[in-house]
C-alpha positions in Angstrom: -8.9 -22.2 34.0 -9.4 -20.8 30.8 -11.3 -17.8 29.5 -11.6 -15.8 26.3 -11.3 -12.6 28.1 -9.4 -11.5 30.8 -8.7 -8.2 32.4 -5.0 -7.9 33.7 -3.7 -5.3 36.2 0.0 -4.9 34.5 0.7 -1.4 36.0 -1.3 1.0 38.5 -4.0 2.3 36.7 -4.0 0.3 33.5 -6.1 -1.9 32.8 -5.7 -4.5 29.5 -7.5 -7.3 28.3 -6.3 -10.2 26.7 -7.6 -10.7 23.0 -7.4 -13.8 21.2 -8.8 -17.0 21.7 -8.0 -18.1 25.4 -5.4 -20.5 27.1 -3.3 -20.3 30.4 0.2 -18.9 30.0 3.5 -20.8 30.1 5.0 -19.8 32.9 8.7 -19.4 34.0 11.0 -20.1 37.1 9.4 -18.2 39.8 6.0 -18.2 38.6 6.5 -15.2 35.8 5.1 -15.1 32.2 7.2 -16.4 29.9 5.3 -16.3 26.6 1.8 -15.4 25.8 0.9 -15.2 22.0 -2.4 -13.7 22.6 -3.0 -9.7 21.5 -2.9 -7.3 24.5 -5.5 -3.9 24.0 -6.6 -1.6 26.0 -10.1 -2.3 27.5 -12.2 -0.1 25.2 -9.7 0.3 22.1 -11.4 -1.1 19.1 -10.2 -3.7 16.9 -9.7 -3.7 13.4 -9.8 -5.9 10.3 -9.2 -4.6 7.1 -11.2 -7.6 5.3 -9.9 -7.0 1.7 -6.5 -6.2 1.1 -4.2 -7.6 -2.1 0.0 -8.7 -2.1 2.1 -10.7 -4.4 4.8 -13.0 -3.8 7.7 -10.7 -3.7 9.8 -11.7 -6.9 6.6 -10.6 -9.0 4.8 -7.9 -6.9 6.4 -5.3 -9.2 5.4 -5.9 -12.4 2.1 -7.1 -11.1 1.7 -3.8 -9.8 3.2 -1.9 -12.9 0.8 -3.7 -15.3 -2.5 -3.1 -12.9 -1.4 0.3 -12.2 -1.2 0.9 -16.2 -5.0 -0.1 -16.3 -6.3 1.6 -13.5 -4.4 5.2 -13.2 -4.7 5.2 -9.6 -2.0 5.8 -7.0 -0.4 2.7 -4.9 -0.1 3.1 -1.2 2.0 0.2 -0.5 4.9 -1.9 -2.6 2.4 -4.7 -3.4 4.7 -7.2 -1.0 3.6 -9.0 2.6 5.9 -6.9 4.0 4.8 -3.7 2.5 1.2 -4.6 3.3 2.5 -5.4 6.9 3.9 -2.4 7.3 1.1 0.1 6.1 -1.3 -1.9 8.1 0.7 -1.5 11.2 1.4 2.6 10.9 -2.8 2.4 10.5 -3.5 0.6 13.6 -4.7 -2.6 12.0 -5.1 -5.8 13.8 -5.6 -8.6 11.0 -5.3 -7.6 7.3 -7.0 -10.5 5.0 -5.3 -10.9 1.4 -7.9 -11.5 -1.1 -5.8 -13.5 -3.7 -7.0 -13.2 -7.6 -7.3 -16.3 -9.6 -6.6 -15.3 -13.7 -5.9 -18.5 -14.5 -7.4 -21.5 -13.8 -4.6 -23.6 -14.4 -2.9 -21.9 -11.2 -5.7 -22.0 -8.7 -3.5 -25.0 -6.8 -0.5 -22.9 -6.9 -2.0 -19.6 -5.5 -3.5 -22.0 -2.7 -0.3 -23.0 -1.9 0.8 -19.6 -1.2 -2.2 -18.7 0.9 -1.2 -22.0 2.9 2.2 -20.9 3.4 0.6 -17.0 4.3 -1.6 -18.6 6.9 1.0 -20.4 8.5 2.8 -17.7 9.9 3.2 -17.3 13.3 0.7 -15.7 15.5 2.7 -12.4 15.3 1.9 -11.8 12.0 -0.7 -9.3 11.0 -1.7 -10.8 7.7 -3.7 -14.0 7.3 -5.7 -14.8 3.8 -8.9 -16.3 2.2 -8.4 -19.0 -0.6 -8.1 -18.2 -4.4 -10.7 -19.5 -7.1 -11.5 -19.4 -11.0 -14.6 -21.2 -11.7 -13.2 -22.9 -14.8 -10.6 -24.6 -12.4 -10.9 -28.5 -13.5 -10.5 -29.4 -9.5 -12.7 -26.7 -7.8 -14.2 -29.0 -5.9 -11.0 -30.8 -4.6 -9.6 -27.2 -3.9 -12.6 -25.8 -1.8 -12.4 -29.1 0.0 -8.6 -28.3 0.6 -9.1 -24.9 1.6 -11.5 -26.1 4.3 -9.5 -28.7 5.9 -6.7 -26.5 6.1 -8.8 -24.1 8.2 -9.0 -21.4 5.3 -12.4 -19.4 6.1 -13.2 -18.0 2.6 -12.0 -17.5 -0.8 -12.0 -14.4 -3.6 -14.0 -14.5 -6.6 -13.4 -11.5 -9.3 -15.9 -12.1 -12.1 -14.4 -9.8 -14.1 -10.7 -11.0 -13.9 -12.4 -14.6 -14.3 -13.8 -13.5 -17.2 -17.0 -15.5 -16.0 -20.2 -14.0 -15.2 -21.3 -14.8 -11.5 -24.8 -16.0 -12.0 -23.0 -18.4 -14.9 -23.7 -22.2 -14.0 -19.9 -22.3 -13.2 -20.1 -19.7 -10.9 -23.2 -21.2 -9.4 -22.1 -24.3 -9.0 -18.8 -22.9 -6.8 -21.2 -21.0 -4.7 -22.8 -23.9 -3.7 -20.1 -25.2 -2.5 -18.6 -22.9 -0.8 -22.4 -22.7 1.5 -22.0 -26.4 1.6 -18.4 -26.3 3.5 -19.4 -23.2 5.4 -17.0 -20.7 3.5 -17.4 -17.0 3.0 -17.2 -15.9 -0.1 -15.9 -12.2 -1.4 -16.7 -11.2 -4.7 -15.2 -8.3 -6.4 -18.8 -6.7 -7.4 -20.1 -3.9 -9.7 -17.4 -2.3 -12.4 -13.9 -2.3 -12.4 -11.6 0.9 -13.0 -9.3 -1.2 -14.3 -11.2 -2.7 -16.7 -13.5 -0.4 -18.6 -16.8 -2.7 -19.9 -16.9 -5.2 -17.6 -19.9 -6.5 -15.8 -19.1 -10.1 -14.6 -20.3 -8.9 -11.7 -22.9 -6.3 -11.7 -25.5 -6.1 -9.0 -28.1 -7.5 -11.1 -25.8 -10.6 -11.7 -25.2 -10.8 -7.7 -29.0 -10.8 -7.2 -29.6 -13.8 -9.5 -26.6 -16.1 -8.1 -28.3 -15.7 -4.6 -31.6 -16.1 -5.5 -30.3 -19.5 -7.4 -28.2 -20.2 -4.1 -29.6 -19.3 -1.2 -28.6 -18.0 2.4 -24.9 -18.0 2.4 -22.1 -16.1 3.7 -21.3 -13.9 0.4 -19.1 -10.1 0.9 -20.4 -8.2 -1.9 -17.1 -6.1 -2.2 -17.0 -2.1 -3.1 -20.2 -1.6 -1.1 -22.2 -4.1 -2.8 -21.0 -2.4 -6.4 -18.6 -0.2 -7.8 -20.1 2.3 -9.3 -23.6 0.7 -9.4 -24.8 2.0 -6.4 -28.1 3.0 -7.1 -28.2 -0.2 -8.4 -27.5 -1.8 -5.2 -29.6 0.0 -3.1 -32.3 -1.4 -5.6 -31.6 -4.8 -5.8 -29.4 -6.3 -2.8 -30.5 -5.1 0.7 -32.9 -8.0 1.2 -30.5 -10.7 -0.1 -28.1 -11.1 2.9 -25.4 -10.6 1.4 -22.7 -8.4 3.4 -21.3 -5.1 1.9 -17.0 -4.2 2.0 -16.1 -0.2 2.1 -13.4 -0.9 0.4 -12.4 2.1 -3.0 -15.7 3.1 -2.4 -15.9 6.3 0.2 -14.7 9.7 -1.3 -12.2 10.2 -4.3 -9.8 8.0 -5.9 -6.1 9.2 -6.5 -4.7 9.4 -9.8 -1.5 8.1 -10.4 1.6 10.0 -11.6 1.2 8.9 -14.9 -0.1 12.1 -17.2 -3.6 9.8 -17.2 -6.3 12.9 -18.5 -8.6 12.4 -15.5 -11.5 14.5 -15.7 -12.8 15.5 -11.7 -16.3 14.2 -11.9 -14.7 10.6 -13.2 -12.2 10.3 -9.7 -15.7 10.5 -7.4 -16.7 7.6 -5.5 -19.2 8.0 -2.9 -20.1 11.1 -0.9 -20.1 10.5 2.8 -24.3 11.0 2.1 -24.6 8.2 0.0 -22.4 5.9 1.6 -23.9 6.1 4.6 -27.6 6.0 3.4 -26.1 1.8 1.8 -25.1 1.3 6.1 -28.6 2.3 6.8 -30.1 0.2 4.5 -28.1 -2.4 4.9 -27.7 -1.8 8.7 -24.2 -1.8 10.4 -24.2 -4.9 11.3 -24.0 -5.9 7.7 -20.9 -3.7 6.9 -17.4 -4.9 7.1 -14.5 -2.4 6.8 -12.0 -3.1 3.4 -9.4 -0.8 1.6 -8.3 -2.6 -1.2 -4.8 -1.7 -0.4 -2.6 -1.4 -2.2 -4.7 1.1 -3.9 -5.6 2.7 -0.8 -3.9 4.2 2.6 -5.7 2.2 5.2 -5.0 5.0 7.8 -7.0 7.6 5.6 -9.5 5.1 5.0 -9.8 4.5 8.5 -10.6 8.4 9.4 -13.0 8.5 6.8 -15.1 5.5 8.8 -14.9 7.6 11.8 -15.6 11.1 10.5 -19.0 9.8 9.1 -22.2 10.9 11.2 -22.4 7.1 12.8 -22.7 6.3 16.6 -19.5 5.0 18.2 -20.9 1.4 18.5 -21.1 1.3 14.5 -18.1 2.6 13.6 -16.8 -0.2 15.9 -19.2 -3.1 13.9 -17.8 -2.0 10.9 -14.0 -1.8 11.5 -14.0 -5.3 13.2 -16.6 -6.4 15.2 -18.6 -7.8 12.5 -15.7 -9.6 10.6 -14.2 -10.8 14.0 -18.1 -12.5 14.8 -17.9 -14.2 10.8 -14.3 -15.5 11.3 -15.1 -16.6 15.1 -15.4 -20.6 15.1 -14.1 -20.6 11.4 -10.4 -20.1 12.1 -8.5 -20.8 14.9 -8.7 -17.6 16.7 -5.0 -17.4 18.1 -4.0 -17.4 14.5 -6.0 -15.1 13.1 -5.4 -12.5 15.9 -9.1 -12.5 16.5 -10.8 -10.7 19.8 -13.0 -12.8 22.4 -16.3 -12.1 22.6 -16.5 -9.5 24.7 -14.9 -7.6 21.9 -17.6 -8.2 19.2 -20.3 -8.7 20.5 -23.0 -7.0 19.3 -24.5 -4.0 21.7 -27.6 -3.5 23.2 -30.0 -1.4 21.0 -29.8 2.4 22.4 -33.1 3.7 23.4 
């Protein structure tokens, strides 16, 4: 008999739970386990899933990196690789780190795809899984959402202002569509970029209209709804339905050793007041925990989730609960390192 989660005694005194989607183990001469690719936690422990994370293939992760880096002026916390993203996700406690890959170019949208593919086809073991890539100029967007979905991909990455096309464009619009069509999530870099002084693809006003022209759907409005539009977020999206990432949006960024003249007031994000009056608006449930990495270190980012005045059950929504419910029947959970739900499940109101 199967179940999705179990409690095993393993020692005196210690209890664990199995999580992951369910199956009976193999078992071994003599009745003992001899593989079980299922997570083991400790009853209680929350999970994590750091929903928007970034890598390159290795052979061109550092000049990537070198040439972002040079438009941004903001320190790197990792090498830019699966295995450095692997790695800092691991020291930080991370279950499941989703890569959110960039289109530039539409003539490359197949190609990305095919690294995603080969990403999500790692074994269970491996921490990082990732959403699709798309550039809504691609001449086969259609043919590539499709592939994405057969292939069991769950979402895909839209960045207006890497695209170079607005989001409430007709293009844009028309991918949208789609993508509520086959059921996928999609996350949108939204709001300004650091990196790119001027742009506004993607501005909150933008958002608003390519909802309003699509309706319901599952869209993560990255950089809590807007980087560095907030007010204008708190103005225009709350009743949309859209989801919000924390990701390069809580406290200060970190300049890069590069001589870049930062002036104090310009390395601000949000204070802990503000970001937490967007989870109140928004409500919890609505608020999925991101870093960006590599331009952030997901164990800071982490203790600035918990040290926010929030009650225990919505620091755990945020961190994983709520992306482990979005990505539950969407992915095959073994994969995807994803608890049962027990896990995420959604608490009873406190009174």
């Amino acid at each position: 008999m199967s179940m999705f989660c179990r409690i095993l005694r393993v020692q005196k005194g210690t209890a664990l739970r199995i999580i992951g989607r369910s199956g009976t183990p193999e078992k071994a001469e003599g009745g003992r386990l001899r593989s079980m690719p299922l997570i083991l936690r400790r009853r209680n422990e929350t999970v994590i899933i750091d929903v928007h994370t970034h890598l390159f293939p290795a052979k061109i992760a550092e000049a990537a990196l070198r040439k972002m880096q040079g438009n941004s002026h903001t320190a790197l916390y990792s090498d830019g690789t699966e295995a450095g993203l692997c790695a800092c996700e691991a020291r930080a406690g991370v279950d499941l780190a989703i890569a959110q890959p960039v289109a530039t170019n539409p003539e490359k949208v197949s190609h990305l795809n095919d690294f995603v593919l080969e990403i999500n086809g790692r074994d269970a073991g491996s921490r990082v899984r990732s959403f699709g890539a798309m550039h809504p100029a691609c001449r086969d967007w259609e043919r590539e959402l499709e592939r994405l979905k057969m292939a069991g991909v769950p979402g895909i990455k839209l960045h207006p202002p890497y695209t170079g096309v607005d989001l409430d464009d007709p293009r844009s619009i028309a991918v949208l569509r789609k993508c509520r069509e086959l059921d996928l999530m999609v996350l949108i870099h939204s709001g300004r970029d650091v990196g790119l002084p001027g742009a506004e693809e993607a501005l909150p006003i933008r958002v608003r209209r390519a909802l309003d022209a699509v309706g319901p759907m599952k869209l993560i409005a990255g950089h809590m709804g807007g980087w560095g539009c907030w007010e204008e977020v708190l103005e225009l999206l709350p009743d949309t339905g859209c989801y919000l990432d924390t990701a390069f949006a809580l406290g200060t960024m970190t300049p890069a050793p590069d001589g870049h003249a930062w002036r104090a007031e310009d390395l601000r994000l949000l204070r802990a007041e503000a970001f937490c009056e967007l989870i109140a608006r928004f409500g919890a449930d609505r608020v999925l925990f991101g870093t960006d990495s590599p331009w952030a270190d997901p164990e800071e980012e982490i203790r600035k989730i918990k040290g926010l005045p929030l009650q225990e059950a919505e620091v755990r929504r945020i961190l994983g609960d709520n992306m482990a419910g979005l990505l539950a029947g969407r992915v095959n959970a073994e994969c995807w390192r994803l608890p049962g739900p027990a896990a995420w499940q959604a608490p009873a109101p406190e009174t």
